[in-house]
Structures are given as C-alpha cells and as structure tokens.
N, C-alpha and C positions, 0 to 999 in steps of 0.2 A: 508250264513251269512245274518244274518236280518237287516235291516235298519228303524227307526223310525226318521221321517220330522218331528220337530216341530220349529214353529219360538223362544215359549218363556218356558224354565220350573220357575215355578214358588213351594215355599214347601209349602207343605197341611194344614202346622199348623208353626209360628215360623218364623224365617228370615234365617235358613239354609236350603240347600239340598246338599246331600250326593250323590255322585256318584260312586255304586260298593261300592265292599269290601274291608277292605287293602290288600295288595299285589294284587290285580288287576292294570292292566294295560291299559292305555287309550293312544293311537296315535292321534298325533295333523298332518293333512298334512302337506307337506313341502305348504309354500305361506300363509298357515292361518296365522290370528292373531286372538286375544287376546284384547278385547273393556277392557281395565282398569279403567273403572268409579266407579268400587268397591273394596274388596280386596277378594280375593280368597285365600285359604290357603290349604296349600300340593300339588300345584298344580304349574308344571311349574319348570325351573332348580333353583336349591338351590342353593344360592351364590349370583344370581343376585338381583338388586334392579331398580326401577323405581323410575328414578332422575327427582327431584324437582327443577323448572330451575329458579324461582326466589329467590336470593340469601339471605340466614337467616344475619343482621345484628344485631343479639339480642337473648338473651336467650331464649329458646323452647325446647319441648317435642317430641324426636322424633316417628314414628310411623313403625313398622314394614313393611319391604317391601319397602322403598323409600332408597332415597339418597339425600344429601345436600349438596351444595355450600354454604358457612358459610365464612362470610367478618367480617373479627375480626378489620380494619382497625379503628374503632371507640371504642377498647379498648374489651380485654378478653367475650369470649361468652362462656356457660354451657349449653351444649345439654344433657337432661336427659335422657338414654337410655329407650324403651319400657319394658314391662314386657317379661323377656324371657321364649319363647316357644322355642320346639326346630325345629329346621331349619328356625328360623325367623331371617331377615337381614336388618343392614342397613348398608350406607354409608355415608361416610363425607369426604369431597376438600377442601382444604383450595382454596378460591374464589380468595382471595388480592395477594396469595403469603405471607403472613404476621404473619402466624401463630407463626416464633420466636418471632416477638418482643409481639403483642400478643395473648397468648396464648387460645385453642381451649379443654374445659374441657370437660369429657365423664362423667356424674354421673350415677351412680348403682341404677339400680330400687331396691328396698329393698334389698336383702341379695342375688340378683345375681351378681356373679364372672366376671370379665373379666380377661380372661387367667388364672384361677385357682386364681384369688387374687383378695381380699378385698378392691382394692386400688381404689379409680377415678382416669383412665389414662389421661394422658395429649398431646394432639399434639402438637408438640414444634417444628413443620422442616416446614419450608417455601414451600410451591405448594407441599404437602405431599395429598396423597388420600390413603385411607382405607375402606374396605370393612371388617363389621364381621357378623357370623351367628353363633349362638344362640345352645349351642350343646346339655350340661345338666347341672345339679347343680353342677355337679364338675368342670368343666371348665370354665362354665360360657359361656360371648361370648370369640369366637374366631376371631383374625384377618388372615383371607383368601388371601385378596391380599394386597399389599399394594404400590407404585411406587411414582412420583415424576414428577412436570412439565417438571423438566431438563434432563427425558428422551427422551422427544418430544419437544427441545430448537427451541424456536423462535428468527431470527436473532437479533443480539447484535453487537453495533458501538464501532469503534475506539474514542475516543474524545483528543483532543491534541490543544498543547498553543506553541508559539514561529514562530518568523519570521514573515512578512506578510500572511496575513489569505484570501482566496478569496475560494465563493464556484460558482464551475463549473457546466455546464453540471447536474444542479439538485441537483444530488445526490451524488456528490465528494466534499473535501475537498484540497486545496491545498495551501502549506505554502513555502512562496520563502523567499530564506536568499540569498541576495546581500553582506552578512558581518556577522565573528563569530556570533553564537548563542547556543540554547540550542533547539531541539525538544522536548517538552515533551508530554509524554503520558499521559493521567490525569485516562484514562480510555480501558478496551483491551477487542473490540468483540469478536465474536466466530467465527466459519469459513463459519456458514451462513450467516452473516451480513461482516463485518470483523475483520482479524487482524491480519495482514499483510499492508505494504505500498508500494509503489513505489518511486522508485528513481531517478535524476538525480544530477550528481557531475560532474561537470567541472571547473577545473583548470586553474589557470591562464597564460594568453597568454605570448608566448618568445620575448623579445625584439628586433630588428632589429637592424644590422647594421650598419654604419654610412658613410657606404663609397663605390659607386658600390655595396652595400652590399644585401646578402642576407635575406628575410622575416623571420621572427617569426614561430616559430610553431605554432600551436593552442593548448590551453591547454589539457588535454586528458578528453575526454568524457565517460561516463560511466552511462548507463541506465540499472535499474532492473523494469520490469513490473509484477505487481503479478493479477492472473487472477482476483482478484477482483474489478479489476480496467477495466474502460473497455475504452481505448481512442488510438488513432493510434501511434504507439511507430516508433522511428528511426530501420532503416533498422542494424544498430546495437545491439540496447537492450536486456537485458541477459530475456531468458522466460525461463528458464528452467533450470535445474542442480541448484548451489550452491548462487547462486547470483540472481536469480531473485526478485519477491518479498521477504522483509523482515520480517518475525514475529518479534512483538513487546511487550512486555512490559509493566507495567505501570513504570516506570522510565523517565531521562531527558536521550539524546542522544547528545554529545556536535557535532554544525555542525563546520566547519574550511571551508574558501574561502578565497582562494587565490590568491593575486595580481599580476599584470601583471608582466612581465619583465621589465625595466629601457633597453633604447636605446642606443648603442655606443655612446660615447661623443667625439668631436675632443678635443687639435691638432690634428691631425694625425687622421689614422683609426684605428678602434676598433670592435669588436663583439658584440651585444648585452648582454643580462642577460638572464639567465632561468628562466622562470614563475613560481611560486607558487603552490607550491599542495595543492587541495582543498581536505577534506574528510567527510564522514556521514558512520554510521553503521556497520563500520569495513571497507570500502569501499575506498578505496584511488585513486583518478585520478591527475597525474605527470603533473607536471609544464609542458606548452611547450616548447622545444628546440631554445635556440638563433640564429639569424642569422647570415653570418660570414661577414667579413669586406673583402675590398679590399683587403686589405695587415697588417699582416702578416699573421693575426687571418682569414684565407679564411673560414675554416671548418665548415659547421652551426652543429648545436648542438643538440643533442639526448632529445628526452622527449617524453611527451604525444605524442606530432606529432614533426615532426624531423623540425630543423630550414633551410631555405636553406640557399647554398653556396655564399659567396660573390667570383667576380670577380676582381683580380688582373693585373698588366702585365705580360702576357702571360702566364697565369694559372688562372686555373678556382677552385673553394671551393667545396670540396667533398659537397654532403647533409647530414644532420643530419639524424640520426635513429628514427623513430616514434616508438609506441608503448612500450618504453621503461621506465621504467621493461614493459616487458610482461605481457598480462592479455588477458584471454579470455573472451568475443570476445573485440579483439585488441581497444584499446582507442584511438588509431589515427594513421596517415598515416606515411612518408619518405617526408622528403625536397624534393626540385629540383638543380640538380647540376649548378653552375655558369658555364658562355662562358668562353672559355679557354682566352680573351682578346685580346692582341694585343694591337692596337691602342686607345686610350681614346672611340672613339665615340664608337665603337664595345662593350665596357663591361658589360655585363648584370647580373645581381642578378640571384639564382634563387628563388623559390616561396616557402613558407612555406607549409612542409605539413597541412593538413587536419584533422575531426575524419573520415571522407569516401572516399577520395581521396589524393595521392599523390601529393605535390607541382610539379609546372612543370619547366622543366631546362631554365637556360639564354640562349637565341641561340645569337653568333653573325649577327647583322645583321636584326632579327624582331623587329618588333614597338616597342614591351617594354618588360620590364622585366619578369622573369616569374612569371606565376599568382599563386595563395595563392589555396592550396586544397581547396574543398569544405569541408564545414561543415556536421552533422547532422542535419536533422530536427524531431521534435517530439510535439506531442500535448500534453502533461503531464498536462500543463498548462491552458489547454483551449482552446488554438488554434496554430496552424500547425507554430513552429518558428524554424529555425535554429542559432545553437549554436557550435562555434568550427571551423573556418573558418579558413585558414591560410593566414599568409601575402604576400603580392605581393615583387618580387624582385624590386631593385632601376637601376638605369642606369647613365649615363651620359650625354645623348641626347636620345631624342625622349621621351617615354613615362612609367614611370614606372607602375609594372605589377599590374593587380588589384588584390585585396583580394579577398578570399574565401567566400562564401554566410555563415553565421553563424558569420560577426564579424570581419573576417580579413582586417588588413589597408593596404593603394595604396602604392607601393613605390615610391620611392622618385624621381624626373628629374634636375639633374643639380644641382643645389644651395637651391631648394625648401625642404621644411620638408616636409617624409612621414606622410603618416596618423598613428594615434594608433590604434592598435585593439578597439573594441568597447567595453564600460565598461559594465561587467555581463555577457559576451558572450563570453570569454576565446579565442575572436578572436587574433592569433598569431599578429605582429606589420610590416607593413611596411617596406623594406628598405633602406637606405637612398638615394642618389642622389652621388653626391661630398665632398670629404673629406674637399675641401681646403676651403668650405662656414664659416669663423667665427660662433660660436655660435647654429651652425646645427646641432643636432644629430640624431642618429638614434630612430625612434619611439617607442611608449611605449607599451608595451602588452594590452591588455585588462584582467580585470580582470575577477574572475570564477564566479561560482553559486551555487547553491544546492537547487534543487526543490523535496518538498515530496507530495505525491499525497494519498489518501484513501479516502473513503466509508463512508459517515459518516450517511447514513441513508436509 
C-alpha cells in the first residue's frame, strides 16, 4: 500500500477538490478528527449535524450541515430551510422549552418537500429536537430523529401552602399544623427532584386519673420517611412497604390534630378521657388511652399507647392496651399496672404507656409512682425532638411518677394537681394524687401534631 505525507491539498483551479471516484471508499482512523472551519460535503456520517451553540432568537436561514438552538421565548421564529441536496441535514432544539406557546416555523426553499408535502411544517411541543436529511424531490426532507427534553428530565420540586412553613437543613421544606388544616399541593416533582413527602401524625394524649390514678397514654405516633428526604427518623418510622413516603398530588390534603384527654374530675374518683385522633394522608394515629382511677374505674385504657392502671384498696388497675387498632410498625406502647394497695400511703398509679416503651407498674413501697413510657424522637423538623411520652402514675405520699421524654405529665402527690401532657406533643396526662382534694382533678392530655417534610429544591 502506498502512502503520500502532505500537510495541505490545495485544487489546481476553483475552490473544490475531489477525492477518488464514487463508490470508493476512504477510512478515517479511530482517534482522528475532523478541523470543521469549512463545509465538506459527502463526507462523514449522514444524519449528523454540527450544532451551533449560540442560541437563534430571530428569524434565519439555515445552512446545510449545522444544527440550532432556537429561543422563540420573545415571540414565533421562521427558519428557512437550505437548498436541498441530497444527504444534506439540519437540526433544530427548542432552546426555551417554549416552542408551544411560540411557535418554531420550517419554510421550504422553493418547491422542496418536507415529508412528501407542500406544507411549512411547524414545531409546536415544548424541548421537542429534530433532525432531517434532505433525500430527493419526492420526499423532500425527511425527519430522521426526533425526541424530547423530558426524556433526559431534569429534577422538578414539590411546592405546597398550609400550616406553618419553615425551611430546614437547606434544601427541605417543612410545614407543622399544631390545629386542623389543609396541606396543599400547588405543584408535584418528579422523582428526581421530588414527589413524595414525609410524615408525622401524633394524637392526642389520654387523660389521667384523678385518684391514686394511673397516667395517660401518649397519643399514637406514626412516622413515614420517603427516601427523598434525608434527616434522622425515629427508631419507629415506616421506610418501606405501604406507608412510608407519600406520593402526592396537586390537590389540598385535609390535616386533623387532635386534642388531648380531659382529666378525671372529683367528687369521688374517676378515669380520665381518651385522647383524640390526629390524621394526614389516609394515615390515622389513635388517641391515647385514659388512665384508671382509684376506685371503681381502676382499668387504664386502650389507644395509641395504653393508659396506666389506677390503684385502689387492695387491688391494683390492669394497664391499658397500646397500639390499638394495630398498625405496623406499632404507634405506641401498654400501660403499667397499678400496686395492688392496701393501706393509703402504699397506693401507686401506674405509668402511661409510650410510642417506644411501655409505661412502668406502681410498686408498693418505691418513691413514686410509675413513670410515663418514653416517647419517640425524630428530626423531621430540623432538629432531634421527642414526641409521644406517657404519663407518670399519681400516689398518695411520696412522689408521683415522671413523664415520658416526648411530653408526658408528673403525677400527682397527695392534694397536688398532676402535670398535663405538653401541648403539640401528644404527651399522655399525669395522674392524679387524692381523690378527696376539692376541685383537683386529674390532668389533661396533651394535644397532637402533624409534621410534613419534602424537597423543595
């Protein structure tokens, strides 16, 4: 095989030169390129086009061999096709996105066809690109490829109105309702950006007792984290299966929080009240469980987290049931059982379940009553809070038992009024001390929450 080195051909006569015959064949190595400072024709793959990167905002004549970024954004552009030769090509991108509203004209150089017709074609679909080559007089051009930005979508945000608005951690969004409301969606990302939210719904706390009586529940807890969210969740929170993150909508979402229990009221003893159910997005978390009285009412009460038992003479109040209804993973804990009694000074509460721990039993005989489960903590928010604590049981002497971390109130000693759960933290109520204090009753729930979290940029 023969080789000839020259740096430059230049033609003898004219501004063409011709290389070989048709149907010969020319091999370009792999790694060459191709200097395009001029145009070269029948040379190189047909279809393609060398794009023009600064973008047409105005009418022009396009030229065989290029491609265009074309910004209609300042009102309709007419690109007038070249003279078609065949295997000659161009392209056009809608630049703005904008080509619907306006539109992107194609005009016919004299009497050439595009797709077999007479017609100037119109681009009319927003981030639309085309590519055509040029075949004969009977087809005219043809379009070869054709696609669309939104098959290479760039991330797209949730946008949304309702409740208190705060933005965390940068790049999240987070909207707290302390009281009915409306989430709405205004606007719904894609799943590289988002759309999907996170949640938490807590219910409002159970009432306590009013007599020896056993703590509140905590309201029931219930966290969904969807991956696009990215901040430390409670050792509860749904990641996975049917309840985690939410896909949303453009719609409103109505939210409900619910208030705490009402406390046993004297003469006499009495049981608390069941806490309120808070809900969001088909999502429902159970009031929690009242706590039980001295006497007659001992039993604490089923809910989110179960209420504990009040102490009687010489019987002690079963604990309420947590987690009730059922729901995976569990929205709260069991009571703690009241001291079987006996003598006045021995009577102890027990503790209001939890969302992550069981309330603990009255014992006769320790310092105070039983303590309120512990709550969940989660950063949904921003920063690391607990929410959902249960109440401490009451006593008669000595000291009644503390709340749960998340909210739950102290019970009560003697004559003294238990603490309420803490307002917006679904912490179960305190409970009481002595029935026979005029005007004492047992404490009040705390009420619930509802926190929505997402991605907004």
């Amino acid at each position: 095989m023969s080789e000839v080195k020259v740096n430059k051909i230049s033609p003898r006569s004219g501004t063409e030169v011709t290389l070989g015959d048709s149907g010969d064949t020319f091999t370009i190595p792999s790694g060459a390129t191709i200097n395009n400072q001029g145009t070269a024709t029948n040379f190189g793959a047909t279809g393609s086009a060398s794009w023009v990167t600064t973008p047409k905002t105005g009418d022009f004549t396009a030229v065989a061999g290029e491609g265009y970024f074309v910004d209609t954004s300042s009102g309709e552009i007419d690109v007038t096709l070249p003279a078609g030769t065949a295997g000659a090509v161009i392209a056009i991108s809608d630049y703005a996105k904008n080509f619907a509203t306006n539109n992107c004209i194609l005009l016919r150089n004299g009497s050439d066809k595009v797709g077999g017709s007479a017609v100037n074609p119109t681009l009319s679909t927003n981030g639309v690109a085309v590519t055509l080559v040029f075949v004969d007089s009977t087809k005219g051009w043809i379009v070869t490829d054709s696609g669309n930005q939104n098959e290479a979508p760039t991330a797209t945000f949730i946008t949304a109105t309702g409740g208190t608005i705060t933005t965390v951690c940068t790049n999240f969004k987070v909207h707290t309702f302390t009281g009915p409301g409306t989430f709405t969606v205004c606007s719904v990302g894609n799943a590289q950006g988002s759309n999907e939210v996170s949640y938490m719904v807590v219910a409002g706390g159970g009432g306590g007792g009013n007599a020896r009586a056993g703590g509140g529940g905590a309201g029931g807890f219930r966290e969904g984290k969807t991956p696009q969210c990215t901040y430390t969740q409670s050792p509860i929170a749904c990641t996975s299966g049917s309840n985690n993150g939410i896909p949303v909508t453009a719609q409103g979402y109505p939210i409900v929080v619910g208030g705490g229990g009402p406390g046993g009221a004297p003469p006499g003893s009495s049981p608390g009240t069941v806490g309120v159910n808070s809900s969001a997005f088909g999502i429902t978390s159970a009031g929690g469980g009242f706590g039980g009285s001295g006497k007659p009412n001992r039993d604490g009460g089923n809910g989110g987290s179960g209420g504990g038992g009040g102490s009687g003479n010489c019987a002690g109040g079963a604990a309420g049931t947590g987690n009730s209804p059922s729901v995976t993973p569990a929205q709260g804990f069991n009571g703690g059982l009241a001291s079987s009694g006996g003598s006045g000074p021995n009577r102890r509460g027990g503790g209001g379940g939890g969302a992550t721990a069981i309330g603990t039993n009255g014992v006769d005989g320790n310092p105070t009553g039983g303590a309120g489960g512990a709550g969940a903590t989660t950063s949904i928010n921003g920063a690391a809070t607990a929410f959902a604590g249960g109440g401490g049981g009451g006593v008669c002497t000595c000291e009644g038992g503390p709340g749960g971390a998340g909210g739950g109130g102290t019970g009560g000693k003697d004559n003294a009024t238990a603490t309420n759960g803490t307002t917006n933290t679904g912490g179960g109520a305190g409970g009481g001390g002595r029935e026979c204090a005029p005007g004492v009753n047992g404490a009040v729930g705390g009420s619930g929450i509802v926190i929505v979290r997402y991605k907004f940029q």
